[in-house]
N, C-alpha and C positions, 0 to 999 in steps of 0.2 A: 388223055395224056399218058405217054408212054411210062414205065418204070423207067429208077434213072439207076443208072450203073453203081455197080460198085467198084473198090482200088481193088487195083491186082492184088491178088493174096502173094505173089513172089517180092513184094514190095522189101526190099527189108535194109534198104540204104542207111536209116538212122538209127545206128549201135541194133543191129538187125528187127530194125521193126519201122512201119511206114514213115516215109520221106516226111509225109505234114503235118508227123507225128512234132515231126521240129517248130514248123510255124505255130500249131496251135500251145505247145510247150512255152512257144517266145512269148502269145498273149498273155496266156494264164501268169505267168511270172510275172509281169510287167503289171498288170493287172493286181495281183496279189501284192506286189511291192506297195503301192498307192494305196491300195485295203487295209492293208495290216500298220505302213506308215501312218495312218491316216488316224485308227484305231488305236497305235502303242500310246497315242497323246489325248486322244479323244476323253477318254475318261477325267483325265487332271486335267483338262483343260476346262470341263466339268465342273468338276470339283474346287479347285483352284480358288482360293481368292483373288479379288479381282488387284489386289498389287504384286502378285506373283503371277500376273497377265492372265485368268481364269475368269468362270462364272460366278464364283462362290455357290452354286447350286449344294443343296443338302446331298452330302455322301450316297448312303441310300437311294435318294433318287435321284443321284447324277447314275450310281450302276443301273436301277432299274432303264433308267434313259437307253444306256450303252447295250443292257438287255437286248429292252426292246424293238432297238436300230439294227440287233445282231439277227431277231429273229426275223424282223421287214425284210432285211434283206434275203432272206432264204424263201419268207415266206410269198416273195414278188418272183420269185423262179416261177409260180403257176401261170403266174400271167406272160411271163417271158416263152415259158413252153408252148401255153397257150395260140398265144400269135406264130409262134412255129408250127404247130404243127397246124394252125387252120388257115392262116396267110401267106409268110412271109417264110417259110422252111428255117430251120436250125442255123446256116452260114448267116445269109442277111440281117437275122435279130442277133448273132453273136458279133455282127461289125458296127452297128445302128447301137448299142447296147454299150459299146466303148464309146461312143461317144457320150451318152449321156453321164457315163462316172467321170469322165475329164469333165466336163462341166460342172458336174456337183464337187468335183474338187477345188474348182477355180470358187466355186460358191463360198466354199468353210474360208478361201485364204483372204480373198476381197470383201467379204459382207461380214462387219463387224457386230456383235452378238447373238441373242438368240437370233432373230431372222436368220441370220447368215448359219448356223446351226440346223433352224427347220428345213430351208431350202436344200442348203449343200446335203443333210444326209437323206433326204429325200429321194435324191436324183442319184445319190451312190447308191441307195439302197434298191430302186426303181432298176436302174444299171447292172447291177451287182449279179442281182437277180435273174437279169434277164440271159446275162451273158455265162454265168455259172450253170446254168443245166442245160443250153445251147453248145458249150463249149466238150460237157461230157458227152452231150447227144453226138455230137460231129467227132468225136475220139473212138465213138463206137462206129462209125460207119466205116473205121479205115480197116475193120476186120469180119472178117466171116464168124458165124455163130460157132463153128466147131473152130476156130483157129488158137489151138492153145497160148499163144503169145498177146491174150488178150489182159489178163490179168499182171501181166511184165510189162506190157504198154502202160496200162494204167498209173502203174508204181513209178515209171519212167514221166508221166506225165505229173505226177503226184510232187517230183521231184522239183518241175518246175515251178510251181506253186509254192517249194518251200525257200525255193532260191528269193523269190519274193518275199515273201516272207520273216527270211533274217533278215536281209538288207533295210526292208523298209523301217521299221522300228529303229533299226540304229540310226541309219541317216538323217529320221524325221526327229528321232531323239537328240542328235545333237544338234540341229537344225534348231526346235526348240530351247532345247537349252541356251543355247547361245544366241540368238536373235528371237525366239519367243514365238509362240502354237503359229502365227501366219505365216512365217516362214516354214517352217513344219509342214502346214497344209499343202503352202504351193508346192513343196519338193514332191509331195505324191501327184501333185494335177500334172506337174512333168514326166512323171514316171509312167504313169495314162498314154500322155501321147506319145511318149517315145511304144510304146506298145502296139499302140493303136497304126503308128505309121508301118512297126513291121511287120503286123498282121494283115496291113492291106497289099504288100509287095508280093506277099505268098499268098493270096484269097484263090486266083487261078486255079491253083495244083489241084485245090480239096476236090474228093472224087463228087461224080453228077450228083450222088444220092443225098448229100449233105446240103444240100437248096432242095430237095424233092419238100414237098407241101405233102405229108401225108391222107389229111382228111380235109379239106378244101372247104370254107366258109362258103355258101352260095350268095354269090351278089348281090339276091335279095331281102338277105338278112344283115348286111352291112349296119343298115341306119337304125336296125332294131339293137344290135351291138353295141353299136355309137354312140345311143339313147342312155341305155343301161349303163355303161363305164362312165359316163358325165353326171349321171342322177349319183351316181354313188361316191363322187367325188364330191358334188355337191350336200349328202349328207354328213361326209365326212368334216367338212367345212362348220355344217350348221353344229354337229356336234361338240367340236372343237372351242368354236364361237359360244356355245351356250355352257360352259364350261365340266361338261360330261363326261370328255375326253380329256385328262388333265395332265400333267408331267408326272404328276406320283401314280399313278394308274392305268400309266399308259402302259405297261410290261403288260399288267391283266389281261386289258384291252386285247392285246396282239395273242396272248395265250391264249385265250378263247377265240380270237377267229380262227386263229391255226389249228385250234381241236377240229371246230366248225368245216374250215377246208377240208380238213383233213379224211373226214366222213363223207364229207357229199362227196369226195374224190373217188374215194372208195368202192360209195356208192355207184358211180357216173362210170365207172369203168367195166363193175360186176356186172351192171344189170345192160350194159350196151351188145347189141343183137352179135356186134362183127365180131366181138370177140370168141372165141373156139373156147370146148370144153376144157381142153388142156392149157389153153392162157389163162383161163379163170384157175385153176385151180394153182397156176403158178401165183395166180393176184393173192389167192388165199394165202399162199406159203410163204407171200410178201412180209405178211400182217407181225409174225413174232419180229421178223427182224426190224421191222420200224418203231416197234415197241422197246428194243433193244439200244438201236439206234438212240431213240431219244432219252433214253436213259444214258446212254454213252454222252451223249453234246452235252448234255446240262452239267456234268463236270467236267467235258474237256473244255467247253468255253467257257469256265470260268475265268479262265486266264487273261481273261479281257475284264472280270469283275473282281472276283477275291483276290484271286490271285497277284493282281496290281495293287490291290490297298496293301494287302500282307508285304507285297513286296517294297511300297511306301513307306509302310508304318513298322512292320518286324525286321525284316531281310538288312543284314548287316552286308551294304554294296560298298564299303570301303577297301580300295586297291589300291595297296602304296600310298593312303595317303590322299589317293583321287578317289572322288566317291562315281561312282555307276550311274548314268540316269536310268532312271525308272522302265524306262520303254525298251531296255536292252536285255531285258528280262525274258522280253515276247520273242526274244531271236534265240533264245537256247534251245527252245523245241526243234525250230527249222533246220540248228545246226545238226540236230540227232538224227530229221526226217532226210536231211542229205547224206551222211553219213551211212544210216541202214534202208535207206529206200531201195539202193543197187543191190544190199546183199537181201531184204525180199524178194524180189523180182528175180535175182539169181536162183533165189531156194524154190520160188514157185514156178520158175520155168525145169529146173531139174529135176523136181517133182513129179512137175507135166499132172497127170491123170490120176496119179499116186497122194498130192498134197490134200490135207482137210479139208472138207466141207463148208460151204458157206454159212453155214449153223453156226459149224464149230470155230471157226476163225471168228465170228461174234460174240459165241459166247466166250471165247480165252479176251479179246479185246475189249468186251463191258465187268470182266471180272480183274485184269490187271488195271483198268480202270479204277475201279474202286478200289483196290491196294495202294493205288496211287495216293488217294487219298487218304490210307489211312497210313501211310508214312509222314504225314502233316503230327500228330499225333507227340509222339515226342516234342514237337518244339511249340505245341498247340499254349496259347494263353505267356507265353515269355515277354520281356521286356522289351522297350525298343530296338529296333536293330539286332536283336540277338541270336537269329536264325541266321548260320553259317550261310554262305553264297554257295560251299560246295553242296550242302545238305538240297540247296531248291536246285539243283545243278540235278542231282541222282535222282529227284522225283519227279522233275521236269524226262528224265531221261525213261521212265515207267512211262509217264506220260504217250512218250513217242512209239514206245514199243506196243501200248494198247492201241493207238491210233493207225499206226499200220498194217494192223489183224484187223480192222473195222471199215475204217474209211475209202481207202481204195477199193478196197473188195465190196464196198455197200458201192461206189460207183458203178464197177462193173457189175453188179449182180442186177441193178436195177436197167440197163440195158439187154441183160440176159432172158430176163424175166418180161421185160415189158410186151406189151399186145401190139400186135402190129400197127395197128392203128391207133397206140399210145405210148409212140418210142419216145418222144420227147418229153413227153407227163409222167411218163412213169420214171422218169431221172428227177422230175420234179418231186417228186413225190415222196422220193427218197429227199430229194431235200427240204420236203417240209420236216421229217423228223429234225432235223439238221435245225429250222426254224423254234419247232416248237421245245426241241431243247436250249437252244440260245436265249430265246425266250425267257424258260425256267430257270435258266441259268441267274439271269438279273434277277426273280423274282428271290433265287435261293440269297445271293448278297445280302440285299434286304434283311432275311432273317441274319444271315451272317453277322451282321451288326448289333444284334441283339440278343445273343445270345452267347453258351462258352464256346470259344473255338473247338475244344475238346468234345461235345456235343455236335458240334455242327460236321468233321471231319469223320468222324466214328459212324454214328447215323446214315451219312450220307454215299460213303463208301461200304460200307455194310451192305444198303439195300441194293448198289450195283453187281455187288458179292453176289448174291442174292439171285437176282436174274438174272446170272450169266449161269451159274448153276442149273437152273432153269431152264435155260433156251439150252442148253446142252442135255440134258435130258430126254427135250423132245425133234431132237436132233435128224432121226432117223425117220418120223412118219412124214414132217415137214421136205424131207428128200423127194418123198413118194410122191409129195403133190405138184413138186418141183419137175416133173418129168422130166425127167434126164439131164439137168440143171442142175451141175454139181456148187 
């Protein structure tokens, strides 16, 4: 099989960067609208008592629930990458992969309780997965390794995601509000397909390399594959059923396999023959930033777990008289990441060769991180409602500005760094930190409930303080292993 081409590097039709920079822009948006719609009610719908159309599920373990759907879903990117790079290449699982979250959305809006719960986030989560480190894998193919405009894509493509993003919590929020969580749902299973159709009208354009199948599964290992992925469904079943695997435990559950992936990954990649001295030692210089990483997620996606109660139970969302739903909360981040995504991508293409280091861009992004949290502080342990709307307005806005020293730049870094013959796993890979903090994320809730706010805010931004100081530190020998991977 020949190598497949790559896009002309002259490409530069949209706002000067690849033409399919647009189509795969349109999915992720659409995409993410349905994700985060889906999400801004998911929790209280949780929670909720069931005459305010809800579960009544216990607080606590409706977040740890929301946890650990947040970290499934990142943590099924392996499997998504997976079949990419040894089946099916990066395009194929990123169109197949839309399909499956429009169905698990139709699942939450037509299957009433839990069932309808287990299935629908199942198949968003299975989806999610699949199509989230496919969809960075195929963003990195529209550039060459030295083409500086790679990290300006990304931001550009990051943007798309947050358009998503705001929309979908508002719409789904008032959607529920006023007709209640199944109308909510379905407005994101529409929001799917309207994605999904115009991801298929531009699939053509994407350059040859983006179907290439890197490391090729041999046909005669198919049924030994087949074997394995069905026994382990089947244990997951039997454990479920013997009640091992339970709703309050299920966060643990996923945070240990995700440690567990997370090692053998590591492993599975160091000790593989193809890879070169100098990829390996880029894998090693992977290792702080994932460590960084998932210190970073486990407070920025709280926002799907404290940060909804706080904003339920503290946050004073009266406007004129009209109160705020709840899920409109999840849109002030997006409004921020739309706002300065252009002026990132502005300052790091002007920059060019001149901008900070991929160290350092993490370590400033898990240290305003934890600032972020301890501006909770002042309004930590108050009365109902009594947290000003502008107050979560200026923390949500820290929020955003750690997230885009981290988050785009851990995409692209992890296509920069990856082995040739582990482009798609290694974007995974980066998203299992992503997993295993979402993950933590739910478990921190949990304590959150039990303990002072002031304790929980202080502590927990501290120790982000903490390691960002740290990975800035060692900043400079981490470059060296990086070979020329700024």
């Amino acid at each position: 099989m020949s190598r497949a081409t790559e896009a002309p590097p002259d490409d530069r039709s949209f706002f000067g960067q690849p033409r399919s920079l647009a189509n795969l822009f349109g999915v992720e948006m659409w995409e993410r609208f349905s994700f985060y719609g889906m999400q801004g009610i998911l929790l209280l719908y949780l929670y909720y008592s069931a005459g305010d159309g809800g579960l009544g599920i216990d607080q606590g373990t409706a977040a740890g629930i929301v946890g650990a759907y947040g970290g499934g879903v990142y943590l099924s990117t392996i499997l998504g990458a997976w079949v990419a790079d040894r089946l099916l290449g990066s395009e194929r699982v990123l169109f197949f992969s839309a399909i499956v979250i429009m169905l698990g959305h139709i699942a939450l809006a037509l299957i009433p309780g839990v069932i309808g719960v287990a299935v629908g986030l199942i198949l968003v989560a299975v989806g999610s997965g699949g199509l989230k480190a496919n969809a960075t894998s195929v963003v990195g193919t529209l550039y060459s390794p030295e083409d500086t405009r790679r990290d300006a894509g990304f931001s550009l493509f990051y943007l798309g995601i947050n358009l998503g993003a705001l929309f979908g919590p508002i719409l789904t929020g008032l959607l529920q509000a006023t007709w209640g969580f199944h109308f909510g749902f379905g407005l994101a299973a529409v929001g799917m397909a309207v994605g999904l159709v115009q991801y298929s009208l531009g699939r053509k354009r994407l350059p040859d390399i983006a179907r290439h199948i890197p490391h090729p599964l041999p046909r005669t290992r198919w049924l030994l594959v087949g074997a394995i992925a069905a026994a382990a469904i089947v244990v997951i079943v039997l454990l479920v059923t013997m009640g091992i695997i339970t709703a309050s435990n299920l966060v643990i559950v996923v945070i240990w396999v995700t440690v567990a992936a997370t090692i053998a990954y590591f492993v599975v990649i160091l000790a593989n023959r193809e890879v070169s001295g100098v990829e390996r030692k880029r894998v090693y210089a992977f290792i702080p930033l994932f460590i960084a990483s998932t210190a970073f997620w486990s407070l920025y996606q709280q926002q799907f777990t404290v940060v909804t109660i706080y904003a339920d139970e503290r946050l004073n969302r009266d406007l004129f008289g009209w109160v705020m739903p709840v899920p409109w909360v999840q849109s002030i981040n997006p409004i921020f990441i739309i706002l300065l995504s252009g002026v990132f991508a502005a300052v790091w293409t002007k920059w060019g060769p001149t901008q900070p280091s991929t160290p350092i861009k993490f370590a400033a992004g898990t240290i305003i991180m934890g600032a972020a949290f301890l501006l909770f502080l002042p309004f930590a342990g108050g009365a109902a409602n009594s947290t000003p709307l502008l107050a979560m307005i200026g923390i949500l806005f820290v929020f955003t500005v750690a997230e885009l020293l981290l988050s785009p730049v851990g995409l692209s870094v992890a296509t920069k760094l990856a082995p040739e013959v582990f482009k798609t796993q290694m974007v995974a890979l980066f998203f299992l930190s992503i997993a295993l903090g979402t993950a933590i994320s739910g478990r921190l809730a949990e304590w959150y409930t039990s303990v002072s706010e002031t304790t929980y805010f202080s502590v927990l931004g501290g120790i982000a303080i903490v390691l960002g100081i740290l990975l800035a530190l060692i900043a400079r020998p981490m470059l060296k292993l990086m070979g020329g991977v700024k």
